[in-house]
C-alpha positions as CSV (number, residue, x, y, z in Angstrom):
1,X,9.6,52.5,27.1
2,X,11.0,50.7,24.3
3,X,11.3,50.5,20.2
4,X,9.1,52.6,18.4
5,X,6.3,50.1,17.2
6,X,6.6,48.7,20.4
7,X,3.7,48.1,22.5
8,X,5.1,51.0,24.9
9,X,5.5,53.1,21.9
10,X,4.7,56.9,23.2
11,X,1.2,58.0,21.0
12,X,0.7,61.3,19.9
13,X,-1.1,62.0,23.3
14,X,1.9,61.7,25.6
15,X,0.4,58.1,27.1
16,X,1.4,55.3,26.4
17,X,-0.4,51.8,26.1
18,X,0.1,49.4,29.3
19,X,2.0,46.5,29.8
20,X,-0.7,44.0,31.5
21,X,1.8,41.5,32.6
22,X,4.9,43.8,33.2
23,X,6.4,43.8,37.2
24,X,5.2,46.4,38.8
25,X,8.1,46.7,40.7
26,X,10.4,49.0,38.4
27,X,13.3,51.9,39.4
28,X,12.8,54.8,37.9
29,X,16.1,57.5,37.7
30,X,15.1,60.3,35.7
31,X,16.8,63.7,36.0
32,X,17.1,66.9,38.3
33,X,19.8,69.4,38.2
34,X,19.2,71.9,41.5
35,X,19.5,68.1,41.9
36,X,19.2,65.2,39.4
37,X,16.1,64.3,39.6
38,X,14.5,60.9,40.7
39,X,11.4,58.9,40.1
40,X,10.6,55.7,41.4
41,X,7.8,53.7,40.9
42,X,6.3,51.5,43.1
43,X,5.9,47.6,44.1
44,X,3.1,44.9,44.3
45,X,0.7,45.0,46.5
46,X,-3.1,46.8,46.7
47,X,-2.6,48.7,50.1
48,X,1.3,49.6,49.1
49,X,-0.6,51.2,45.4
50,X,-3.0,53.0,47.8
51,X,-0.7,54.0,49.6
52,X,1.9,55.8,47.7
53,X,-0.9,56.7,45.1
54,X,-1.9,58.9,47.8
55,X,1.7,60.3,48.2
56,X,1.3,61.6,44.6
57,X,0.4,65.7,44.4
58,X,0.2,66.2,40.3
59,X,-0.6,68.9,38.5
60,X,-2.5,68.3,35.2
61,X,-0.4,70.6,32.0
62,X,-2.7,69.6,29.2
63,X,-6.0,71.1,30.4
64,X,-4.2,74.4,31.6
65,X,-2.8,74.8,27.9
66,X,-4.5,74.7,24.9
67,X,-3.7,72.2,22.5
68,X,-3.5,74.5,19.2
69,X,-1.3,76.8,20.8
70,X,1.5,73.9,21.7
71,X,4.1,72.6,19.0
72,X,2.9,69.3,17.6
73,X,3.2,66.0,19.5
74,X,5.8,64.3,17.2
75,X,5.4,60.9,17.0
76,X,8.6,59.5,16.9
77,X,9.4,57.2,19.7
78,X,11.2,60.1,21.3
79,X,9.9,61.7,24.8
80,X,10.7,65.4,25.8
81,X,10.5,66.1,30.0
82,X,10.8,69.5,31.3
83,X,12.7,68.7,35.0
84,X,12.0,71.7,37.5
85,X,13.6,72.4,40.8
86,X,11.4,74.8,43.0
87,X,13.2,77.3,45.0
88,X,10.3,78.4,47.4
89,X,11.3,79.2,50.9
90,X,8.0,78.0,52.7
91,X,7.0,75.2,55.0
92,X,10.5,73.1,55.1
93,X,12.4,74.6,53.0
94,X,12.2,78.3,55.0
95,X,15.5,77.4,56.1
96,X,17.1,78.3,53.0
97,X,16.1,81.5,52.9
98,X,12.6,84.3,53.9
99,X,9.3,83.2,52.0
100,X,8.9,85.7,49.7
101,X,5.3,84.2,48.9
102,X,5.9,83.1,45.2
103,X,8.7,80.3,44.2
104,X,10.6,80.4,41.0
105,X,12.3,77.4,39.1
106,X,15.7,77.8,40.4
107,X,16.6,75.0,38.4
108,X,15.5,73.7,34.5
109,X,16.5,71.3,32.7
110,X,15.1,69.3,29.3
111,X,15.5,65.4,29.0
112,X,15.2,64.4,25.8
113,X,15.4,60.6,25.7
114,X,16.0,59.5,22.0
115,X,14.2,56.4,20.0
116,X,14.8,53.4,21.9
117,X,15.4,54.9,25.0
118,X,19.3,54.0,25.2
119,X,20.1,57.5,24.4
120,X,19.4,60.8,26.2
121,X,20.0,64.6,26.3
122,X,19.8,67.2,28.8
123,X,20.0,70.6,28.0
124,X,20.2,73.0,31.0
125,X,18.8,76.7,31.0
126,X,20.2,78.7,33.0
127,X,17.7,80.2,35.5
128,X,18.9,84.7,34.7
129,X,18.2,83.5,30.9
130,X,16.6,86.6,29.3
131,X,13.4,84.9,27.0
132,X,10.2,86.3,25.6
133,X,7.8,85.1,28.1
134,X,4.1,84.1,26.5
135,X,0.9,85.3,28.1
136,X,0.3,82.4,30.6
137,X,-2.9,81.9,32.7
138,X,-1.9,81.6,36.7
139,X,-2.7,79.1,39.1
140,X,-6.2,80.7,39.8
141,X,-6.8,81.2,36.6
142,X,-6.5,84.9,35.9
143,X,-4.0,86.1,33.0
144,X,-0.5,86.6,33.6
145,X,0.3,88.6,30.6
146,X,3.6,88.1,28.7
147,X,7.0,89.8,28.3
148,X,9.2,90.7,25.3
149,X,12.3,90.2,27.9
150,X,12.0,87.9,31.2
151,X,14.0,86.6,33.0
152,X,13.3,82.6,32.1
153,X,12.6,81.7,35.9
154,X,9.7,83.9,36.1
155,X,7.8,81.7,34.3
156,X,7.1,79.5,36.9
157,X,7.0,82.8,39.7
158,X,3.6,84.8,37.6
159,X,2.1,81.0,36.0
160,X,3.1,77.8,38.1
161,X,4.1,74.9,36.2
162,X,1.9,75.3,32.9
163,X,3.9,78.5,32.3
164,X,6.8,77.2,32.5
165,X,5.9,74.6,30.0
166,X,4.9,77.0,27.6
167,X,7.6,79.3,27.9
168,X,9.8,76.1,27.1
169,X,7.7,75.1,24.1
170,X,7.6,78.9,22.9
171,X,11.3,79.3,23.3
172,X,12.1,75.3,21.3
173,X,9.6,74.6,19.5
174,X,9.3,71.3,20.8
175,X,6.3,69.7,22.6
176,X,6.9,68.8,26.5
177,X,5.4,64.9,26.7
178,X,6.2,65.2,30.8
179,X,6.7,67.7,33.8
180,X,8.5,66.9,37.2
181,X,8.8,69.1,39.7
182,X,11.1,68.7,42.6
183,X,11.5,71.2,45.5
184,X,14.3,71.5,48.4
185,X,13.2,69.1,51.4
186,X,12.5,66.2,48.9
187,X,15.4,66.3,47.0
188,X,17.7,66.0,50.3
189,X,15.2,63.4,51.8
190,X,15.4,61.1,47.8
191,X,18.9,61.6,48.6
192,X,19.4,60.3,52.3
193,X,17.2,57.6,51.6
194,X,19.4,56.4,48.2
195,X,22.4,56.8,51.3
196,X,24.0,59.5,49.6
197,X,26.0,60.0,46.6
198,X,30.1,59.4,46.2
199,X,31.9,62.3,44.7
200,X,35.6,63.8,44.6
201,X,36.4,67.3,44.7
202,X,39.6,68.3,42.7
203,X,39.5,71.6,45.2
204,X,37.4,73.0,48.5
205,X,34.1,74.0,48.1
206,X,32.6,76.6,50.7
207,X,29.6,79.0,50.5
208,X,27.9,79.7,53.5
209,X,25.2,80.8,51.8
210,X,24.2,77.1,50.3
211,X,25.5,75.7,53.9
212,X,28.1,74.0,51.7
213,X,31.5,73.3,53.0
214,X,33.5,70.6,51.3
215,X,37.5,69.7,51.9
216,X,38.9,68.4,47.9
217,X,39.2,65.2,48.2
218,X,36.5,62.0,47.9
219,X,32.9,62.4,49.6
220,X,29.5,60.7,50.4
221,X,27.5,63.7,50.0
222,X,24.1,63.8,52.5
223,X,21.0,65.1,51.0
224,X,22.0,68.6,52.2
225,X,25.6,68.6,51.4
226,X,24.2,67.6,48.0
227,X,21.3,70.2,48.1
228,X,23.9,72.7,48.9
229,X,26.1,71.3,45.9
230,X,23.6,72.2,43.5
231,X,22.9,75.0,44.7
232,X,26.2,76.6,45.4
233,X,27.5,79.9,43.2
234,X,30.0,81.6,45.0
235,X,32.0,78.7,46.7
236,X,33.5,78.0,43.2
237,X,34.5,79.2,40.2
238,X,33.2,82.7,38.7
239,X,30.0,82.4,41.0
240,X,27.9,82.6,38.1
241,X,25.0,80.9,37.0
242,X,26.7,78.4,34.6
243,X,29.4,77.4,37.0
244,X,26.5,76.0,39.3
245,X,25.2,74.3,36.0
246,X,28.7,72.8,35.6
247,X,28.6,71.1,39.1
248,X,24.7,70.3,38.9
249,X,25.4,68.4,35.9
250,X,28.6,66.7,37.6
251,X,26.4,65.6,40.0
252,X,23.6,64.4,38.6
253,X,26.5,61.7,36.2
254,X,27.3,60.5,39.8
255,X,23.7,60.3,41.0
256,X,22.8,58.6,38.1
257,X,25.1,55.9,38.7
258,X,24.2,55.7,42.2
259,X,20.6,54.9,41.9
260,X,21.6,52.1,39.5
261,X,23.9,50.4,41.9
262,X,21.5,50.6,44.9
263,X,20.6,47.3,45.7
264,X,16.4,47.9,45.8
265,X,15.0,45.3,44.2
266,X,16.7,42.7,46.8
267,X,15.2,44.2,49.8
268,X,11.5,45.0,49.9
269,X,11.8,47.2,52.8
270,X,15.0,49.4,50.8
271,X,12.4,49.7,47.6
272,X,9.3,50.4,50.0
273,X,11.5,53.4,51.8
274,X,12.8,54.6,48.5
275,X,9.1,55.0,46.7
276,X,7.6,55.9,49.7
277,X,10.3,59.1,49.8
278,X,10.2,59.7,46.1
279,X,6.5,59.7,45.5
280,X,6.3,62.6,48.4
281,X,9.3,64.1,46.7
282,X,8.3,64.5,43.2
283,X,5.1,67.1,41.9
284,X,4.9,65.1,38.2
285,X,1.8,66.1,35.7
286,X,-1.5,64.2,35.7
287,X,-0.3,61.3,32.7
288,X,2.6,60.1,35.8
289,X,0.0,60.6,38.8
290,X,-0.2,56.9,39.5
291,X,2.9,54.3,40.4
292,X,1.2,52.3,37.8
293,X,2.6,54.8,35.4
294,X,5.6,56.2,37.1
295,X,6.7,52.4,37.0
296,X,5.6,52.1,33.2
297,X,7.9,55.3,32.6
298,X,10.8,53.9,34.8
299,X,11.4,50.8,32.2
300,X,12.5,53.1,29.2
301,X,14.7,55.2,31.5
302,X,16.3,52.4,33.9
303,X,19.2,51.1,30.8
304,X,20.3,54.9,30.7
305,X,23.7,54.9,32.8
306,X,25.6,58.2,33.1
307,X,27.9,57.6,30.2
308,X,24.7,57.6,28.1
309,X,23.5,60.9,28.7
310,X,24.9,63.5,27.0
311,X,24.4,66.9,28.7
312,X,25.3,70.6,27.7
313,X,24.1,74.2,28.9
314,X,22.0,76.3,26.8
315,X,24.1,77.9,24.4
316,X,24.3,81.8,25.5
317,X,26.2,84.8,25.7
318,X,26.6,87.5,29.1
319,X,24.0,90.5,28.3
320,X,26.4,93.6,27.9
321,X,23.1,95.2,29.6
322,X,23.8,93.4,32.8
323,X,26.4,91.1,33.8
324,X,24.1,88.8,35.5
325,X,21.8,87.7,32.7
326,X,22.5,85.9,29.9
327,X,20.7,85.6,26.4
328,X,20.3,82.6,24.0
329,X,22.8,83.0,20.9
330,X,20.0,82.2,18.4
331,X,21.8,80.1,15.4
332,X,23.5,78.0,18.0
333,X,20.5,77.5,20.0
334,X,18.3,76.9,16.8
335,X,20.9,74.0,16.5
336,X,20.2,72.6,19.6
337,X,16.5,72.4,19.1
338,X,16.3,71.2,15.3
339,X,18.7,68.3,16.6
340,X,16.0,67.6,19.1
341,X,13.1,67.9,17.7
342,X,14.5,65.8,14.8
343,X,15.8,63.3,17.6
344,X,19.6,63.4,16.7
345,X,22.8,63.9,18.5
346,X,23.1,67.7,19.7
347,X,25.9,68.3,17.5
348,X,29.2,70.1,18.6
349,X,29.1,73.1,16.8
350,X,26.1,74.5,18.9
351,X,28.0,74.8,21.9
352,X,31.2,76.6,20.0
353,X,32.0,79.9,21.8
354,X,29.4,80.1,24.0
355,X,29.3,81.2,27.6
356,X,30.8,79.2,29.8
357,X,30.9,79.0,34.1
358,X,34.9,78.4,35.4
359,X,33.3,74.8,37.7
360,X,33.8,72.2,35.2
361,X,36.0,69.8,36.9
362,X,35.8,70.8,40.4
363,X,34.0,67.7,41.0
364,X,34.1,64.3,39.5
C-alpha cells in the first residue's frame, strides 16, 4: 500500500490493483490485541502458493451484508480493519475453558492505517461494551434480530463475523475495508514460531485462570505465556476489562517490534515456517484469501514500527447498572470516529476522563 494515486491506491471496492512485478515474498505484521495480530504473506514458488493457499479458511463480509446498508467506502487512501480474537473453547482451544457451543470476540480492535500507510490507529473496544446491536443474519442464514442494549461481543456469538462488522460500522460510522480473525491455538503457535516476544514486567503477574504466572522482571514470553498475557484480568490491576486492554496493547508495541527484527527474509526455511503457521492461524475475509494478496497488503503495513502506532481504548464510562459493563461516552466517542473517518490524528481530548483499567505500565 502506498500514496494515494499510487498504483496500490485502495478503490472504492476494498481491492486494490496488483503490482505485476512486485516480490512476492513480503512480511506482513498487522494487529491483534487478545494478541496482536499477524499476517504474513507468502514466498515464490507454485507448489509453496498451493500450498499455503490451501492453508487459507476465509470468510467472504461483502456478500453477507448488503452494500446500501454499510457506511460509504471513502476513498481516501486510508484502510479501516476490524482485528477479532475468537474465544471459542472447541477443538484446541478446549483447554481454556468447557465449549459452550458458540464463541464470542473476546477481543476487538480497529486499525486504521492513515494515507500513506506510515501512520496508524488502533482503537480497542472493550469486549462488556453495552451497544445497540443491528439485526444481523447468522451463519446459516436465518435472522438474528437486533438489540437496543448488547453487550458488544455478542455480535460475533448470534451472527459470526459479518455481525460483528456491522455492529462496528453501526456503532462508527465508518466502512470496514478488512476482517481478520484470530483464535487461541494460532495465536500461541504465530507466536512460538516468531520465537517469542521480549517483555519486562515492572511487578508479578499471576492468574491461574489465564495459566499466567510471571516474576517482574525481563521475559521471552512463549505463545502461551503470551496468550495468557492477553488474556489475563485478575492477575493485575482492577481485574477489569480495560486493564487487560492496557497490557494487550503493551504487548502488541513489543510484538510489533519483534516481527520486524525477525530475520525472515534471510532464511527461506524461517519465512516458509512462519507463513505456513500464519496462514493456518489467521480466518481473513475473501479480498485477503490468497498469499498473493496477503503479500500485496503486507507492503503498506511492513514500514509501521511500534512507535508509529498510536493506540487508545474506546472512550467509556462504568454502567451504574452494573459494574461490569461499560457504555460509550457519546461526544468523546463521536470524536474518535469523525477523526477517523476524516483520517486525522485521534485527538487528545476524546480520551479526557474516560474510564480507565489500573495495568498501564505493568509491562513494558
Amino acid at each position: 500500500m502506498a500514496e494515494q494515486g499510487s498504483s496500490s491506491r485502495i478503490r472504492a471496492t476494498g481491492r486494490r490493483r496488483r503490482h505485476p512485478g512486485k516480490s512476492r515474498r513480503a512480511l506482513t505484521v498487522a494487529a491483534w490485541s487478545a494478541a496482536g495480530l499477524v499476517l504474513v504473506g507468502g514466498c515464490g514458488l507454485g507448489y509453496v502458493y498451493f500450498t499455503l493457499n490451501g492453508n487459507i479458511e476465509s470468510v467472504d463480509i461483502n456478500a453477507q451484508l448488503r452494500d446500501d446498508d454499510r457506511p460509504q467506502n471513502v476513498d481516501n487512501g486510508s484502510l479501516d480493519i476490524l482485528v477479532l480474537g475468537s474465544d471459542t473453547r472447541a477443538g484446541a482451544n478446549g483447554e481454556y475453558g468447557r465449549d459452550e457451543g458458540a464463541a464470542r470476540s473476546d477481543t476487538a480492535m480497529i486499525l486504521h492505517v492513515y494515507e500513506g500507510h506510515k501512520k496508524a490507529a488502533v482503537v480497542s473496544v472493550p469486549r462488556d461494551t453495552i451497544v445497540e446491536r443491528p439485526d444481523c443474519t447468522d451463519r446459516t442464514g436465518k435472522a438474528a434480530p437486533g438489540q437496543r442494549k448488547a453487550m458488544f461481543n455478542t455480535a460475533y456469538e448470534v451472527g459470526g463475523p459479518a455481525c460483528a462488522v456491522k455492529t462496528v460500522e453501526t456503532m462508527s460510522g465508518i466502512r470496514m475495508d478488512h476482517y481478520i480473525e484470530v483464535d487461541f491455538t494460532g495465536f500461541k503457535k504465530l507466536i512460538d514460531e516468531l520465537g517469542g516476544v521480549e517483555i519486562t514486567t515492572t511487578e508479578p503477574i499471576k492468574d491461574s485462570s489465564s495459566h499466567l504466572d510471571l516474576a517482574a522482571g525481563p521475559h521471552t514470553l512463549t505463545g502461551e505465556q503470551a496468550l495468557g498475557l492477553v488474556r489475563t484480568r485478575k492477575g493485575v490491576g482492577d481485574g477489569s476489562d480495560l486493564g487487560r486492554i492496557q497490557l494487550q496493547q503493551a504487548f502488541m508495541k513489543a510484538f510489533i517490534e519483534q516481527a520486524k527484527s525477525v530475520g525472515v527474509f534471510t532464511s527461506p526455511k524461517k519465512l516458509w515456517d512462519l507463513a505456513d503457521t500464519a496462514t493456518r492461524a489467521i480466518k481473513p475475509d475473501s479480498e485477503l484469501d490468497s498469499v498473493k494478496e496477503l503479500a500485496d497488503f503486507a507492503g503498506g503495513l511492513k514500514q509501521l514500527g511500534a512507535n508509529d502506532v498510536d493506540m487508545i481504548t474506546l472512550p467509556v464510562r462504568y454502567d451504574p447498572a452494573d459494574l461490569n459493563r461499560v457504555i460509550p461516552l457519546q461526544a468523546q466517542s463521536r470524536q474518535v470516529w469523525a477523526a477517523l473517518k476524516a483520517d486525522r490524528p485521534i485527538p487528545a481530548s476524546a480520551t479526557k476522563d474516560t474510564a480507565k483499567g489500573q495495568a498501564e505500565g505493568v509491562v513494558k
